[in-house]
C-alpha positions as CSV (number, residue, x, y, z in Angstrom):
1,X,-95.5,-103.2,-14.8
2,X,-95.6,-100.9,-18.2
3,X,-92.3,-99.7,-19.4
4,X,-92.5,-96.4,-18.8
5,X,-93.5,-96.7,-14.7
6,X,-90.6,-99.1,-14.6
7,X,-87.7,-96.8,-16.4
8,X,-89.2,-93.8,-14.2
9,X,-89.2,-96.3,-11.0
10,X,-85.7,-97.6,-12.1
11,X,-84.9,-93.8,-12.9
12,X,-85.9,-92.3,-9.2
13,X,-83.9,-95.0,-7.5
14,X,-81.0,-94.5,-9.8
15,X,-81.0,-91.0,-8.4
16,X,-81.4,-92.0,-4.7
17,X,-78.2,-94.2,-4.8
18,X,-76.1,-91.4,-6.3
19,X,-77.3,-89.2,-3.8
20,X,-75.4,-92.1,-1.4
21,X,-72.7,-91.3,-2.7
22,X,-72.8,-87.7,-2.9
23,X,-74.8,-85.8,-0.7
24,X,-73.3,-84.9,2.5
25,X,-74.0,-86.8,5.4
26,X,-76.0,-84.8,7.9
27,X,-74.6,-85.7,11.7
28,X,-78.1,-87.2,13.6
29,X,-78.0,-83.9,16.2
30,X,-78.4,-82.1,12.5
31,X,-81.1,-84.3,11.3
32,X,-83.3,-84.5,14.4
33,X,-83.2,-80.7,15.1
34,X,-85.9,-78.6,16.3
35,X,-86.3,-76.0,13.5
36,X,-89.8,-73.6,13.5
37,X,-91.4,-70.5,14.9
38,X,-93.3,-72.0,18.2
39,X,-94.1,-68.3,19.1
40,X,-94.8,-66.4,15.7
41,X,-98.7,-66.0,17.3
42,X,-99.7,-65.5,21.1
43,X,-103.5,-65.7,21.1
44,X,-105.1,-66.1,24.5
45,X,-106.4,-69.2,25.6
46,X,-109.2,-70.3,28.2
47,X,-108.0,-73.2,30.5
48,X,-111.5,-74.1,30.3
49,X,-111.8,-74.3,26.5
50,X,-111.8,-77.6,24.6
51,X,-108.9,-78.1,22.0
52,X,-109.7,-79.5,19.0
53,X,-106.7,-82.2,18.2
54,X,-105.9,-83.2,14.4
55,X,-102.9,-86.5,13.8
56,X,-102.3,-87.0,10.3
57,X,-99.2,-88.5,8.5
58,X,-99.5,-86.9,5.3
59,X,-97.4,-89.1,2.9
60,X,-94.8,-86.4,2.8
61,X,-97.0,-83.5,1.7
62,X,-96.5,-84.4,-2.0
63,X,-100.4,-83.4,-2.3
64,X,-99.9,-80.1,-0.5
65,X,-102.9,-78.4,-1.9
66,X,-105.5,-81.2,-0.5
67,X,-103.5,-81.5,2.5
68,X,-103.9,-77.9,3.1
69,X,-107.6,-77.5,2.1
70,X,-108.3,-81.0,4.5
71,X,-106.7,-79.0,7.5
72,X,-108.6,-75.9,6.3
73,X,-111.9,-77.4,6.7
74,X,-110.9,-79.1,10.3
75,X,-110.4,-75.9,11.8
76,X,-107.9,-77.8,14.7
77,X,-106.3,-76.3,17.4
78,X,-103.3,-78.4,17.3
79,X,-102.1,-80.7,14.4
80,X,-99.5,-83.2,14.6
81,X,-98.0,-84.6,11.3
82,X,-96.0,-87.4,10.3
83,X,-94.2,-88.0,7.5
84,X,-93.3,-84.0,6.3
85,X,-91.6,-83.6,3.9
86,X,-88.5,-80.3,4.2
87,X,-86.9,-79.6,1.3
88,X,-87.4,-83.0,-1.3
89,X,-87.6,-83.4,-4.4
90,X,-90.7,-85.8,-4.0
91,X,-93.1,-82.7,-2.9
92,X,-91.4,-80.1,-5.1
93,X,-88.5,-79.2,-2.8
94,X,-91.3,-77.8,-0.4
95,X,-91.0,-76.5,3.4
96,X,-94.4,-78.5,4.2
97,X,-94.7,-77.7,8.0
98,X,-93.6,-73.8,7.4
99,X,-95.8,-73.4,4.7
100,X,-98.9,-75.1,6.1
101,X,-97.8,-73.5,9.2
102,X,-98.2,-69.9,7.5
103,X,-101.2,-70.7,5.4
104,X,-103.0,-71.7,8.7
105,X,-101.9,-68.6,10.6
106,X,-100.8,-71.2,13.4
107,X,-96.8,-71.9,15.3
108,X,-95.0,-74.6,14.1
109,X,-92.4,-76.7,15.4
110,X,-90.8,-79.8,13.0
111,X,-87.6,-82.0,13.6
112,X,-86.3,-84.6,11.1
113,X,-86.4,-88.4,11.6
114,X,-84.5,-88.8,8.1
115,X,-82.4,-87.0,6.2
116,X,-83.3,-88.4,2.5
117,X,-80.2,-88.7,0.4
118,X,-80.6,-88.0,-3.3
119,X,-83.9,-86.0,-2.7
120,X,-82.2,-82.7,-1.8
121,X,-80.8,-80.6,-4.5
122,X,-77.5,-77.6,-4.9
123,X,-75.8,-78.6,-1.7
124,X,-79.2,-78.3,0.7
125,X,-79.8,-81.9,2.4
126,X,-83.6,-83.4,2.2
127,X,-85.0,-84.5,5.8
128,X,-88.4,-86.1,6.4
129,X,-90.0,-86.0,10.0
130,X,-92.8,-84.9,12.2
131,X,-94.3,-81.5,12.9
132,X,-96.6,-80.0,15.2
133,X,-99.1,-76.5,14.8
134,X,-100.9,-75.2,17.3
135,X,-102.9,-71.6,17.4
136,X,-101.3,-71.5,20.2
137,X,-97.5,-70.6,21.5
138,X,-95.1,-74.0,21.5
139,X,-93.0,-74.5,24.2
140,X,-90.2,-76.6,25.5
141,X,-89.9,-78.6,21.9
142,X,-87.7,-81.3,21.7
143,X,-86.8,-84.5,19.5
144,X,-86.9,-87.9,21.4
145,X,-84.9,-89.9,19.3
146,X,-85.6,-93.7,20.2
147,X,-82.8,-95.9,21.5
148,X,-84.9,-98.8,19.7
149,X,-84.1,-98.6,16.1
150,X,-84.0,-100.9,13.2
151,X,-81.2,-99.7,12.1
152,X,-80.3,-102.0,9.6
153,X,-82.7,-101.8,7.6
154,X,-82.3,-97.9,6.8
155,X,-78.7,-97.9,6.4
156,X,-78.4,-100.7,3.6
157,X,-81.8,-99.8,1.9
158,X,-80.8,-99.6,-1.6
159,X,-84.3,-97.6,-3.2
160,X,-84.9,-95.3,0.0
161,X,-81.4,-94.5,1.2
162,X,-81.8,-92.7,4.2
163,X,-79.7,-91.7,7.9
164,X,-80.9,-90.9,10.8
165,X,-84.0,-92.8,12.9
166,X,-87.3,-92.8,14.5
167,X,-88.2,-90.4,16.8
168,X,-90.7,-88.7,18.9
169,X,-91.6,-84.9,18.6
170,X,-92.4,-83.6,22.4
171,X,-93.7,-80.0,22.9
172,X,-96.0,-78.0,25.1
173,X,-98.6,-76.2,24.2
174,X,-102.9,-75.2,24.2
175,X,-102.5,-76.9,27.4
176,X,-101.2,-80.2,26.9
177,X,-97.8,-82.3,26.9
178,X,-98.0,-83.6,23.5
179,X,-95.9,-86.4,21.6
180,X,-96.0,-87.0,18.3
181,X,-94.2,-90.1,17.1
182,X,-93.8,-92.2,14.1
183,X,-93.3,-95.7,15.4
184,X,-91.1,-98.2,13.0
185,X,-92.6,-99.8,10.3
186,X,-91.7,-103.3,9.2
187,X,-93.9,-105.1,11.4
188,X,-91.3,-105.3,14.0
189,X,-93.0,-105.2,17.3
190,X,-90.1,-105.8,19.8
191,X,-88.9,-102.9,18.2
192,X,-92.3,-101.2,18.1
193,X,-93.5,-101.5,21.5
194,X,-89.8,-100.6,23.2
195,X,-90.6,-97.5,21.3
196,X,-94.1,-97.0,22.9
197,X,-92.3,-97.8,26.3
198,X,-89.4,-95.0,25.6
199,X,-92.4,-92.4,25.2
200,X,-94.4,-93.8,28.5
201,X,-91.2,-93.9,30.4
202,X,-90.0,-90.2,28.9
203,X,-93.7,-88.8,30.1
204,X,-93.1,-90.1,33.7
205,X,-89.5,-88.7,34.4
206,X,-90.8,-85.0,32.9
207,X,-93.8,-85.3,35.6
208,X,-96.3,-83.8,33.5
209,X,-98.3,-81.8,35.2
210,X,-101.0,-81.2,32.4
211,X,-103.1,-84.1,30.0
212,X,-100.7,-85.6,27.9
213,X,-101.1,-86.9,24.3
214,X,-99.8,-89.5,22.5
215,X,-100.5,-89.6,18.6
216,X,-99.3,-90.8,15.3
217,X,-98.6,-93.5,12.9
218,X,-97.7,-96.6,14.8
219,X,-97.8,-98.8,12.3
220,X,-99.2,-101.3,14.3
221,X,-99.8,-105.4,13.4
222,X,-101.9,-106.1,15.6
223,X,-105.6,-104.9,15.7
224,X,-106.8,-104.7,19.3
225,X,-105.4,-101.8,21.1
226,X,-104.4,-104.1,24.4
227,X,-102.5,-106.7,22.6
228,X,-100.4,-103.6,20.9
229,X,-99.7,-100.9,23.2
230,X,-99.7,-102.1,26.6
231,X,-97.3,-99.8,27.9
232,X,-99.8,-96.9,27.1
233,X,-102.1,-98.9,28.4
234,X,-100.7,-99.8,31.8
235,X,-99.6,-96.0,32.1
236,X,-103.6,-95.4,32.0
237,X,-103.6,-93.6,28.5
238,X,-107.0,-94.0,27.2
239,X,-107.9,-94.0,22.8
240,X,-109.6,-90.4,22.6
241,X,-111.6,-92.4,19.7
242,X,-113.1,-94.9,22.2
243,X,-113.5,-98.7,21.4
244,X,-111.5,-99.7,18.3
245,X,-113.4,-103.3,17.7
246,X,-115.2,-102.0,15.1
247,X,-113.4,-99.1,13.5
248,X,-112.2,-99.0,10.1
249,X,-108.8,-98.7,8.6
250,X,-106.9,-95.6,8.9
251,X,-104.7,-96.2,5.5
252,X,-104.3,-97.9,2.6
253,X,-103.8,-100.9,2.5
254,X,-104.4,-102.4,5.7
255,X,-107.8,-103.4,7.3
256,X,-107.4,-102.3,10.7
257,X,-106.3,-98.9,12.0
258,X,-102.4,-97.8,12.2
259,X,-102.9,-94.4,13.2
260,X,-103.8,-93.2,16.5
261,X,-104.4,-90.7,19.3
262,X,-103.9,-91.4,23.2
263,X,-104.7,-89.2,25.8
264,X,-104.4,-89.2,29.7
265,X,-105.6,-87.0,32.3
266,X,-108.4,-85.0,29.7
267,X,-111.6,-86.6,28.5
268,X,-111.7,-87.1,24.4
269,X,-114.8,-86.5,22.5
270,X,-116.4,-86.5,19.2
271,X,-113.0,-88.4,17.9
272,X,-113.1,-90.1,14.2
273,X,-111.6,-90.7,11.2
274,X,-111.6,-88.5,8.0
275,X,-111.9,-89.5,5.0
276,X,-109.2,-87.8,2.7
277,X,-108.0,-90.3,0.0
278,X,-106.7,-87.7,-2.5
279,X,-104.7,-85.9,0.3
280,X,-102.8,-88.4,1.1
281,X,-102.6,-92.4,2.0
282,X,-103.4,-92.1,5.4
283,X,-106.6,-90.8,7.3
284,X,-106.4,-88.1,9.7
285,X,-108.1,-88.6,13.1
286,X,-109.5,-85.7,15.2
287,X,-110.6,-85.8,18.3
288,X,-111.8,-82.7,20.9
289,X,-110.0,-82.7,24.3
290,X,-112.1,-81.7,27.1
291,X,-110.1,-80.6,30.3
292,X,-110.9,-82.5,33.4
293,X,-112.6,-80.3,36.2
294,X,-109.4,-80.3,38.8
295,X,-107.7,-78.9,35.1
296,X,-109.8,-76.3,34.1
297,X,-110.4,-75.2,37.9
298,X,-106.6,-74.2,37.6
């Protein structure tokens, strides 16, 4: 690596570890927190209407302008994001889900998975985490944090010092009983799939009585959908992008696809990837959810 890329790299982590030391520690109920305005718009909406669905983790915003412009041209009904970015020094100490949220016109809900020590700045902690917008009003939002956590690998990470832990955005709204999740990375799949099951099991004790969605990074190994998520699977969740044998990466770096959106009791169409490199290093997927006829009978 050139000098100058190193002393920055060395620098950045230098900066992380003093936050360590310094930066107050956030308790988890602060870090996973629903913050937003889930009711800033209350535009009508037709049962009967199909809702446009956009998944994206967008590398923490740190490209805002392409991110933005990407979700411009989309035009979705609902977006869930992964990997926001509230308040970090990485994407210039930003609000990304507010500001997206406002420059879309749409609600917005967000909660925390990490609070990112040495990113904040004068007292006013850092968190990372997922976010939902809708056109439509947000209810009953809450944060899932897993019970399944690699815990050990946050707390003792040296270069990305960070507390807190995976979790699982669930809110209501255009409709639908959405989650969007960021499943552990690491390539940990006892850890991964316990996840999945917490989310499967969490959808069955609030007895949804609407189609539910499950989308997100899941930072799968594995390829094939029914070695890698068979509690979704079993629960009868279906991939809103059809069959994945021959479907390209949705990230850098890998060959297969990591990101993801399941649906169950609503019929998916026109799902695929976009391609939006300079946005961020994942793809986001779309897909149009069309109500089932007992639904839009309702």
């Amino acid at each position: 690596m050139p000098i100058r890329p190193l002393c920055l790299l060395l620098g950045l982590a230098g900066l992380r570890i003093f936050g360590f030391m310094s930066d107050a520690w956030l308790p988890n109920a602060r870090i996973h927190q629903v913050t937003g305005e889930p009711t800033r718009f209350h535009r009508p909406r037709d049962p009967a209407a199909p809702v446009k669905v956009v998944t994206w983790n967008i590398e923490r915003g740190r490209a805002y302008p392409a991110v933005l412009a990407v979700l411009r041209g989309l035009d979705p009904d609902v977006v869930l994001l992964q990997e926001v970015d509230d308040g970090c020094r990485r994407s210039g100490y930003r609000k990304v889900a507010r500001d997206l949220a406002e420059a879309l016109q749409m609600n917005w809900v967000a909660a925390g998975e990490f609070q990112e020590l040495g990113e904040g700045r004068a007292g006013t902690p850092a968190l990372t985490g997922q976010a939902v917008l809708s056109r439509f009003v947000i209810d009953d939002a809450g944060s899932m944090q897993f019970k399944a956590q690699d815990r050990w690998r946050w707390s003792v990470n040296p270069v990305q010092p960070r507390r807190g832990g995976r979790l699982a955005l669930r809110v209501r709204t255009a409709g639908l009983l959405l989650y969007d999740t960021h499943i552990e990375s690491g390539g940990d799949v006892v850890v991964q799939r316990k996840q999945m099951a917490e989310i499967v099991a969490d959808e069955a004790r609030v007895g949804a009585d609407a189609p539910v969605l499950v989308a997100g990074d899941f930072n799968n190994r594995i390829r094939r959908t029914v070695l890698t998520f068979p509690s979704l699977l079993s629960a009868s969740f279906v991939d809103a992008l059809g069959d994945d044998a021959a479907r390209g990466p949705t990230s850098r770096g890998r060959r297969y696809p990591i990101d993801w959106i399941f649906v169950k009791g609503a019929r998916a169409a026109y799902g695929r990837i976009i391609q939006a490199s300079t946005a961020s290093d994942h793809s986001p997927l779309i897909a149009t959810l069309l109500p089932s006829p007992a639904t839009a009978g309702r």
